[in-house]
C-alpha positions in Angstrom: 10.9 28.3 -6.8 14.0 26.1 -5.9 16.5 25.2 -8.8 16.9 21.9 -6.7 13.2 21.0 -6.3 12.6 18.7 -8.8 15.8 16.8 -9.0 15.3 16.7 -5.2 11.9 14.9 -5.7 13.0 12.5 -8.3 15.8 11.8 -6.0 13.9 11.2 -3.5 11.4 9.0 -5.2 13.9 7.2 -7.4 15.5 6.4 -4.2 12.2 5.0 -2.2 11.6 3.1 -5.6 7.8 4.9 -6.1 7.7 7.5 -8.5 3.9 7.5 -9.0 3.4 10.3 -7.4 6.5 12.2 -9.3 5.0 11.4 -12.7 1.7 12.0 -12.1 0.3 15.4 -13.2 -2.9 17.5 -12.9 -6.4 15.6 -12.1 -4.1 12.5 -11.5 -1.7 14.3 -9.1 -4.7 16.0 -7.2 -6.6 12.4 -6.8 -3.6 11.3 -5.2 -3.1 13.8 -3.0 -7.2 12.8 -2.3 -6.6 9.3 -1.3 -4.0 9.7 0.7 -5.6 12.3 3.3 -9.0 10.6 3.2 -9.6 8.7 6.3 -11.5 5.9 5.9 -10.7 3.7 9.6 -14.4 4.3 10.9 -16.2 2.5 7.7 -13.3 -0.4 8.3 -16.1 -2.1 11.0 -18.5 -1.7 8.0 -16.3 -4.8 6.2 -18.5 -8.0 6.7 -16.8 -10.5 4.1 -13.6 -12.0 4.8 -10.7 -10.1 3.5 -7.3 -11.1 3.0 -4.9 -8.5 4.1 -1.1 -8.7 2.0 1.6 -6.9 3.5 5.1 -6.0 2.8 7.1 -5.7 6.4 9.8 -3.1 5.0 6.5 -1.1 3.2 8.4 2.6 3.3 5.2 4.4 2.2 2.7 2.5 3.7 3.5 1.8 7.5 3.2 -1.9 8.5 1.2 -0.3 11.8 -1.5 0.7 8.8 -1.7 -3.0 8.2 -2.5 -4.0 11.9 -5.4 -1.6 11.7 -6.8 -3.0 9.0 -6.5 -6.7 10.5 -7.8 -5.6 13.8 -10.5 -3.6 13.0 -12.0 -6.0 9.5 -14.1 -9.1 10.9 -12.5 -11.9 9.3 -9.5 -10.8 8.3 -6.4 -12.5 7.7 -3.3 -10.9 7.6 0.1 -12.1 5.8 3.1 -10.0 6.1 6.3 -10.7 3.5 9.4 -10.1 5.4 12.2 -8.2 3.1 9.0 -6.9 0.6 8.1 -3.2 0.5 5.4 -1.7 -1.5 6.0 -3.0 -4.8 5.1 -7.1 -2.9 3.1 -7.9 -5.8 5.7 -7.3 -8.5 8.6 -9.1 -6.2 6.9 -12.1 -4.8 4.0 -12.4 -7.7 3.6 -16.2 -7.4 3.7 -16.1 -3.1 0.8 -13.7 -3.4 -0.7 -15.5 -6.1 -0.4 -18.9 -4.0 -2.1 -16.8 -1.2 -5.0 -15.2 -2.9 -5.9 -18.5 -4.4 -5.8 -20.0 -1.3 -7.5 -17.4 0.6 -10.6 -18.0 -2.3 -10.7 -21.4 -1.8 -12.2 -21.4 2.3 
């Protein structure tokens, strides 16, 4: 194994500000190893309740094209995207999403 490996990979995680993956271990590691390669696009047409799609425009781990997908292929979707906001949006614009969300619930 590389000496460098794991200071490589915090480094790398520290850097893209998720470290999820990093500190996970075992089942937890495996599960999210799961998600990640499961491809769920076909059952998106499935959707039939409006769903409110939040998005963060400089998203690193999650491509914004990923967010377009979901809006085009979800029947009454609305999607939102946060310029400057990456994949922690809900922790850096908490009350803008809130302020969506409620107003989303109330049409």
């Amino acid at each position: 194994k590389l000496f460098f490996k794991k200071p490589i990979a915090w480094f790398f995680y520290t850097l893209i500000g998720e470290k999820d993956y990093y500190l996970a271990e075992g089942f937890l590691k495996l599960t999210l190893v799961n998600l990640i390669n499961q491809d769920l696009t076909p059952d998106l047409k499935k959707i039939n309740v409006p769903a409110l799609i939040l998005w963060g425009k400089e998203d690193r781990l999650t491509p914004i094209k990923d967010a377009y997908i979901l809006a085009n292929q979800i029947k009454d979707s609305k999607l939102i995207i946060f310029n400057r906001a990456g994949h922690d949006l809900p922790f850096k614009l908490t009350e803008k999403i809130t302020a969506q969300i409620l107003s989303f619930s109330e049409c």
